[in-house]
C-alpha positions as CSV (number, residue, x, y, z in Angstrom):
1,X,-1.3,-210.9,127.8
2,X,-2.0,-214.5,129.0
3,X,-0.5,-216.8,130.9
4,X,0.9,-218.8,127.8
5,X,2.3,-215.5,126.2
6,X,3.9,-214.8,129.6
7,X,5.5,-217.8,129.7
8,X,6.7,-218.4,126.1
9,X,8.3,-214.5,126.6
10,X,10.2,-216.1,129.5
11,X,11.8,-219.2,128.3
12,X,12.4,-217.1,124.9
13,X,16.1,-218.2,124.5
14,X,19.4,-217.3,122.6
15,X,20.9,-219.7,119.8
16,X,24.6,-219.9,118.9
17,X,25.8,-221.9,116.7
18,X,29.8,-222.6,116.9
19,X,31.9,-224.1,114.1
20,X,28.6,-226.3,113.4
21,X,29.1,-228.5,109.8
22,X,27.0,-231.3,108.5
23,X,28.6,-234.0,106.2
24,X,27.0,-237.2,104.6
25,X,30.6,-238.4,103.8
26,X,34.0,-237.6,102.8
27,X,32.8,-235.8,99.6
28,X,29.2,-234.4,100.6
29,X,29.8,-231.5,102.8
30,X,26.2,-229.9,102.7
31,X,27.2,-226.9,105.2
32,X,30.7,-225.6,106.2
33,X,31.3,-224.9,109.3
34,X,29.1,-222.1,110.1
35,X,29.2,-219.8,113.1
36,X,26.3,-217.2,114.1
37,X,24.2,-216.1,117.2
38,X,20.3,-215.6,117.3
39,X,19.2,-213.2,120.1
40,X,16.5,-214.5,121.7
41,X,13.0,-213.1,121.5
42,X,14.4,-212.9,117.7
43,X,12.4,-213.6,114.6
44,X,15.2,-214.7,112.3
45,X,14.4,-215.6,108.7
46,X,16.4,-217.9,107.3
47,X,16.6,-217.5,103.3
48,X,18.2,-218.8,100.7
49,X,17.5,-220.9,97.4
50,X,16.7,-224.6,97.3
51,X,19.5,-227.0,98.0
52,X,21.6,-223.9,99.7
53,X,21.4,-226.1,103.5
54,X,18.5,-223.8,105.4
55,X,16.3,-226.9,105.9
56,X,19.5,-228.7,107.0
57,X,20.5,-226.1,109.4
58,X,17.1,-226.1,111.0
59,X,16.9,-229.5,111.8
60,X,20.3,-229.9,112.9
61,X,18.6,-226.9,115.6
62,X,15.7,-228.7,116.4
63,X,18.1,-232.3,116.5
64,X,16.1,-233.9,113.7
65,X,19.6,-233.8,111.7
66,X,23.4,-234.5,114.2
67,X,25.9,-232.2,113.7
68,X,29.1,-233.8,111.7
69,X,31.0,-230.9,114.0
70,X,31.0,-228.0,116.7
71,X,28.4,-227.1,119.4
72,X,24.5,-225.9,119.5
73,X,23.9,-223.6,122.1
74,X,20.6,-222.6,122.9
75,X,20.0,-220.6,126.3
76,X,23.4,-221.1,127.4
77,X,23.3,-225.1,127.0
78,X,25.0,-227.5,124.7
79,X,21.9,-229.5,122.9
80,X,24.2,-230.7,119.9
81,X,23.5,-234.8,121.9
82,X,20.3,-234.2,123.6
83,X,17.3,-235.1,122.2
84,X,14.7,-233.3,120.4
85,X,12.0,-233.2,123.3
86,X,15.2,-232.2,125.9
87,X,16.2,-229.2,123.7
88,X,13.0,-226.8,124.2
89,X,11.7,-226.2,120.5
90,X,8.5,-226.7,118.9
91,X,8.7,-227.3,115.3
92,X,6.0,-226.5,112.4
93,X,6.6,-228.4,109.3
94,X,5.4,-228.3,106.0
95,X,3.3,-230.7,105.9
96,X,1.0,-230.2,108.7
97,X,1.5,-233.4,110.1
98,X,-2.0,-233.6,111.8
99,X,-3.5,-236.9,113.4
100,X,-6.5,-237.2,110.7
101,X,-8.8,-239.2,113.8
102,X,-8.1,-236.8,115.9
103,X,-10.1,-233.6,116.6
104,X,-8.7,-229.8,116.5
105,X,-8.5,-229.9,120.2
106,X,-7.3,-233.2,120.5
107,X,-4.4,-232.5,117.6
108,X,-3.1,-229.4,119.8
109,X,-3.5,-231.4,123.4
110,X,-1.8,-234.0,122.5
111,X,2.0,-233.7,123.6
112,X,0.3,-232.4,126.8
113,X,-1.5,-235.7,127.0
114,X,1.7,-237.4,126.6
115,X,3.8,-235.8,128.9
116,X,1.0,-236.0,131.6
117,X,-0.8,-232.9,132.1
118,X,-4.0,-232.9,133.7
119,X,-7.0,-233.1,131.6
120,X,-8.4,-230.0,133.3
121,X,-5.0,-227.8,132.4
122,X,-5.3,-229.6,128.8
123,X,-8.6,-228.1,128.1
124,X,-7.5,-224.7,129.6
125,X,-4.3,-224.5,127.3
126,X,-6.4,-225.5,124.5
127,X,-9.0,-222.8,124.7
128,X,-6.1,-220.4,125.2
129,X,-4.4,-221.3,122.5
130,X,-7.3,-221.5,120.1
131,X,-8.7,-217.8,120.7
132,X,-5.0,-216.8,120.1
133,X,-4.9,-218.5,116.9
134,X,-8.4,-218.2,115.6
135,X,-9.7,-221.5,116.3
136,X,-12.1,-221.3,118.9
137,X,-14.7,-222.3,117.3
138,X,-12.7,-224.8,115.1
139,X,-12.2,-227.3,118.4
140,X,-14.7,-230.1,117.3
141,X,-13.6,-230.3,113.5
142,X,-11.3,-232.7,112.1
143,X,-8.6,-232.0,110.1
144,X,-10.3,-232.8,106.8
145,X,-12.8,-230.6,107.4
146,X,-10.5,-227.7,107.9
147,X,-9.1,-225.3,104.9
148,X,-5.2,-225.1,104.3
149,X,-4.9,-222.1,106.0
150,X,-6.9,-223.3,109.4
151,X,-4.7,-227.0,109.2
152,X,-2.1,-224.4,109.2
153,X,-3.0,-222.9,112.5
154,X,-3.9,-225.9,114.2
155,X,-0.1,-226.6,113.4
156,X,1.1,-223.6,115.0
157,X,-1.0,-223.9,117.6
158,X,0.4,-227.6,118.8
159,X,3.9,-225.7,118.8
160,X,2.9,-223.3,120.7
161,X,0.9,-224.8,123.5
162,X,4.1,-226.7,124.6
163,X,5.3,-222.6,125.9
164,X,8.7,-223.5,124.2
165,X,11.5,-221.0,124.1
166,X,12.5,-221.4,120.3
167,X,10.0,-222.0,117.6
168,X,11.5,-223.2,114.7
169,X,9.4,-223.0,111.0
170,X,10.0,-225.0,108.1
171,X,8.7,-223.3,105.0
172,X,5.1,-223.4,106.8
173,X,2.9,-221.4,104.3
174,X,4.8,-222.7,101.1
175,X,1.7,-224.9,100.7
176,X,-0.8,-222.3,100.8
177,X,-2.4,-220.2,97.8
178,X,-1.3,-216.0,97.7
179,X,-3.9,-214.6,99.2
180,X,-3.8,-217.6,102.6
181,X,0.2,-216.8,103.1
182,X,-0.7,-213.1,103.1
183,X,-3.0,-213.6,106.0
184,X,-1.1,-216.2,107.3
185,X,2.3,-213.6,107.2
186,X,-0.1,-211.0,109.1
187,X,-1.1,-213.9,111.6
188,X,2.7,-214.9,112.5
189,X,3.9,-211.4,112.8
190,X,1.0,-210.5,115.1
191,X,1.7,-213.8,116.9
192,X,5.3,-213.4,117.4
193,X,4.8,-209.3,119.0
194,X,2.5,-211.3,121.2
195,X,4.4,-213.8,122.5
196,X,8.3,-213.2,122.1
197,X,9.8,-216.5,121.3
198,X,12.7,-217.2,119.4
199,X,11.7,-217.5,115.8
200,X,13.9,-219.2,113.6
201,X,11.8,-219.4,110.1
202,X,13.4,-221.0,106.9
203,X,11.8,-219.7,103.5
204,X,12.9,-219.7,99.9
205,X,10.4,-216.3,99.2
206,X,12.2,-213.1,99.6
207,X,8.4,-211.5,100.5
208,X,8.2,-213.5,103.7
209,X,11.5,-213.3,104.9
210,X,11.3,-209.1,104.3
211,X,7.9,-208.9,105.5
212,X,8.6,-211.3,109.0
213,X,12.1,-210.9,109.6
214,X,14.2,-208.9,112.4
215,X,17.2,-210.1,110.7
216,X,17.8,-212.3,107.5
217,X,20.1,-214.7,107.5
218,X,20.9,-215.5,103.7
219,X,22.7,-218.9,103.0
220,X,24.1,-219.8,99.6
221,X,25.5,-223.1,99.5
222,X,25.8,-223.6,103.1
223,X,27.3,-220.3,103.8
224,X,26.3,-217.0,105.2
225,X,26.3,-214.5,102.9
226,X,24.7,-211.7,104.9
227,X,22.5,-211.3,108.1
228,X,20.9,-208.4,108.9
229,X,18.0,-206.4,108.9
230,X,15.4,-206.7,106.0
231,X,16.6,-203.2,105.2
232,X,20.1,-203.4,105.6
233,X,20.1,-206.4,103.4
234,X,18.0,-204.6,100.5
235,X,19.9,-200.9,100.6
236,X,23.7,-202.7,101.4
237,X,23.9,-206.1,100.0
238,X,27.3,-207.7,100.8
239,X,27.3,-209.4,97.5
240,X,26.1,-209.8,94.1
241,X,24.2,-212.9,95.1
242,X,22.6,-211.3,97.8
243,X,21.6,-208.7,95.7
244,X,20.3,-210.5,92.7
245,X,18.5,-212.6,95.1
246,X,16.9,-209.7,97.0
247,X,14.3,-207.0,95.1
248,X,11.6,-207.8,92.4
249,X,13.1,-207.3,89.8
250,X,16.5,-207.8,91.7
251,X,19.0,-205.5,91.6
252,X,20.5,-204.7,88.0
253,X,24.3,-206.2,87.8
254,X,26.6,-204.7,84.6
255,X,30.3,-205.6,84.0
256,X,32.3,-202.5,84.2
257,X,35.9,-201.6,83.7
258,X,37.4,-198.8,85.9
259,X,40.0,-196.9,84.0
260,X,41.6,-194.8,86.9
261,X,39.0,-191.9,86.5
262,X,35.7,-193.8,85.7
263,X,33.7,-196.9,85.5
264,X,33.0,-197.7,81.7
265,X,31.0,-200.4,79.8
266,X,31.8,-202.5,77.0
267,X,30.8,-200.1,74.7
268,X,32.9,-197.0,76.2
269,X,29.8,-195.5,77.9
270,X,30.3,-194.0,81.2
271,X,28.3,-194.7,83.9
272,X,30.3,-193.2,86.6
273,X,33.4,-191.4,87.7
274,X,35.8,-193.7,90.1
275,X,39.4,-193.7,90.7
276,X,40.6,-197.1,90.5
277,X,41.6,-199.0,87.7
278,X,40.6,-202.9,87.2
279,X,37.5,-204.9,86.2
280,X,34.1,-204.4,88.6
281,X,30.6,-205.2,88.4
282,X,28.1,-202.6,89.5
283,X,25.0,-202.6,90.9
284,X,21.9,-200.3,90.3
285,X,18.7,-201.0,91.9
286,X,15.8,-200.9,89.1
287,X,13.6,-198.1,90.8
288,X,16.8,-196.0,91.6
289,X,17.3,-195.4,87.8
290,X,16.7,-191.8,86.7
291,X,15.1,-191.7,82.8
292,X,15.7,-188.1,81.7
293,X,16.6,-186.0,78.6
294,X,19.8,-185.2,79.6
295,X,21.0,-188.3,80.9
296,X,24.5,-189.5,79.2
297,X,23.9,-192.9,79.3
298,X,21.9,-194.8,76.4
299,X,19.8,-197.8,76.2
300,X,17.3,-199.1,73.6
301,X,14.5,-200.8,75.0
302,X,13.1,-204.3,74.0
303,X,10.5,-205.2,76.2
304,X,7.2,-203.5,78.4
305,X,5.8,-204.8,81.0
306,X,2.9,-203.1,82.6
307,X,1.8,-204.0,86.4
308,X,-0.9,-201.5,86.3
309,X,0.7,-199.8,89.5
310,X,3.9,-199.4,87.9
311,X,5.9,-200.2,84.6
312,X,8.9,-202.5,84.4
313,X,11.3,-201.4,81.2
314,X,13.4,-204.2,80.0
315,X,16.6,-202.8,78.1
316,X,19.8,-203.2,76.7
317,X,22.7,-201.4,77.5
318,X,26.5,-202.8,76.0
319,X,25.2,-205.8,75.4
320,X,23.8,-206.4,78.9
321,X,20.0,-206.5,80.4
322,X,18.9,-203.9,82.6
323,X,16.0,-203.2,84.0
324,X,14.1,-199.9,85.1
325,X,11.0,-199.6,87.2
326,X,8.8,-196.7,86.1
327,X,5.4,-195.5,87.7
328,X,2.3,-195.9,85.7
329,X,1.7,-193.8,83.0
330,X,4.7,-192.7,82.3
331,X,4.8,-191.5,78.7
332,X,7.8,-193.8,77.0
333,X,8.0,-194.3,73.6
334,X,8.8,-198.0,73.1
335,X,10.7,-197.1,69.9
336,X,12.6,-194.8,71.2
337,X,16.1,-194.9,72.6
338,X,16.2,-194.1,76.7
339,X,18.7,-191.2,78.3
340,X,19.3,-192.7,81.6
341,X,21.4,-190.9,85.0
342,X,23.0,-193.3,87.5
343,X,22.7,-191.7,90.7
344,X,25.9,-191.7,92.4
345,X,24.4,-192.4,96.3
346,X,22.4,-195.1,94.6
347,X,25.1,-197.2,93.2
348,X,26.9,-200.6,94.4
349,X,30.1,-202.1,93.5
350,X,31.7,-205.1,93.6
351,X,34.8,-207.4,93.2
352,X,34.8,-209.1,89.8
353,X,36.3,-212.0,91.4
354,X,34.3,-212.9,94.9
355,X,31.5,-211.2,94.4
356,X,31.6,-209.1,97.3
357,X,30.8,-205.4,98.1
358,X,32.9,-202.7,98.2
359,X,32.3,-200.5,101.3
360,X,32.5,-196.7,100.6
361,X,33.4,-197.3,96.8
362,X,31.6,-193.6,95.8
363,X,32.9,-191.9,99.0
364,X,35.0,-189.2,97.5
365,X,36.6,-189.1,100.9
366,X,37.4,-192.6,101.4
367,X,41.1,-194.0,101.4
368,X,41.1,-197.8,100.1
369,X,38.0,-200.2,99.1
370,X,37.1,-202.1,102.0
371,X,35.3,-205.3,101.5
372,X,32.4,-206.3,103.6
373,X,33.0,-208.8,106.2
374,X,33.5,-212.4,105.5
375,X,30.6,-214.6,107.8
376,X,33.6,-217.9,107.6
């Protein structure tokens, strides 16, 4: 571990934001007042779908954006009126933002240079900083001579040679081809085991936030809908949006009807047993959908799509799409109409009217539906 690692893992600091709202006026309230804590040392995905506030919420963080209300607390201090350079976060944009006269070495020194460190330590940090983001022997180059990926690093690597406490990401690899944010994902998760700092990343891609994330904090419209684990999130959404936006394909959604002994579709069919009455959606993950001769429920298929690992089944079912993941090579008849199980311990319901989750809902023990908790 080096010197800057040590040091980044020490200033690594916690983030709460209290009752924190951003309006442009009277009628343009982009986020409600929002209230959540970031532990530090954390690698916290924000996620969520353009125009939903992430970008918003991470500059009000880094104090590019002021807060229309509450308080930003990061290691215990109120930042909400300091300045950017006084709150202890590097930012990495998405556009690199590079000085185009300016070498590799000179791009990453520079906020050194400006807040008066020695030449001597400069070049030290640098060469630290470069072997840790493989660009050693990178340091003469100019930007334009650099790929997407190494203007990338460089990036990264200014952030980090300031030893900040909270590094804040803003949709860094969106620019980059498939196979460069693959690598670059690898990079930043082998960075951030390395050196600890607070990690607050903002992504539309459901692939980087499950593949970098300790927690995921999913915004829709400027609210929370769920934060938690990459896991959590994908096995116990708290809400339909959070489980159409999460899985590809996402999560199957059907209208259902509960009858006071079973969930039914449109066309009568059940799907399961359940002992309230009222109107319900429910949720079935594609891959969690058993195809078998003796499954009760029917649906005719109208489209194949073949992924050479695996097979994805589009069907219909009362008048509604579902979807079912098969491996490859599994002998269906296109023609031919589909018995299909819903496995009980597989299946996710939720209120017709908010869109929430219904803890429990196929726990034969349970006593009452309880909903999953509201974030405001």
């Amino acid at each position: 571990m080096t010197a800057i690692d040590t040091a980044i893992r020490a200033t690594a600091a916690d983030i709460e934001l209290i009752g924190v709202t951003k309006a442009y006026d009277a009628k343009t309230t982009v986020i409600p007042p929002i209230n959540v804590a970031l532990r530090p040392g954390e690698f916290t995905v924000v996620l969520g779908p353009s125009g939903c506030g992430k970008s918003t919420l991470l500059q009000m963080i880094a104090g590019l954006e002021r807060v229309s209300g509450g308080k930003i607390v990061i290691g215990g201090r109120e930042v909400q009126d300091l300045e950017p350079k006084h709150r202890g976060c590097a930012m990495v944009f998405q556009n690199y933002a590079l000085y185009p006269h300016m070498t590799v070495a000179e791009n990453m020194a520079y906020s050194l240079k400006v807040a008066g460190v020695s030449k001597a330590d400069r070049a030290q940090r640098v060469g630290v900083v470069a072997k840790m983001v493989g660009l050693a022997d990178f340091l003469p180059r100019k930007p334009g001579q650099l790929s997407g990926g190494q203007r990338q690093r460089v990036a990264i690597g200014r952030a980090i040679i300031r030893e900040p406490g909270v590094l804040l990401f803003d949709e860094p690899l969106s620019n980059l081809d498939a196979q460069l944010r693959h690598d670059m994902r690898v990079e930043l998760a082998d960075l951030h085991r390395r050196i600890g700092a607070t990690s607050v990343f903002v992504t539309h891609d459901q692939v980087e936030a499950m593949t970098l994330a300790d927690r995921i904090l999913i915004l829709n419209k400027g609210l929370i809908e769920q934060f938690d684990t990459p896991k959590a999130i994908y096995h116990h959404p708290a809400s339909v949006f959070v489980a159409k936006f999460i899985g590809a394909p996402p999560m199957n959604i059907l209208a259902v009807t509960g009858d006071g002994s079973a969930l039914r579709l449109a066309d009568g069919q059940v799907v399961a047993n359940y002992a309230d009455k009222g109107s319900f959606q429910l949720g079935i993950r594609p891959e969690d959908i058993a195809v078998n001769a003796g499954g009760s429920i029917k649906a005719e298929i109208r489209y194949r799509e073949d992924l050479g690992s695996h097979e994805i089944l589009e069907t219909n079912i009362a008048d509604q799409n579902l979807r079912i993941t098969m491996p490859f090579g599994a002998e269906i008849d296109t023609e031919q109409t589909l018995s299909l199980s819903f496995p009980r311990a597989r299946l996710h319901l939720f209120d017709s009217e908010t869109g929430r989750a219904i803890h429990n809902a196929f726990d034969d023990a349970k006593t009452a539906p309880t909903f999953v908790k509201e974030y405001q």
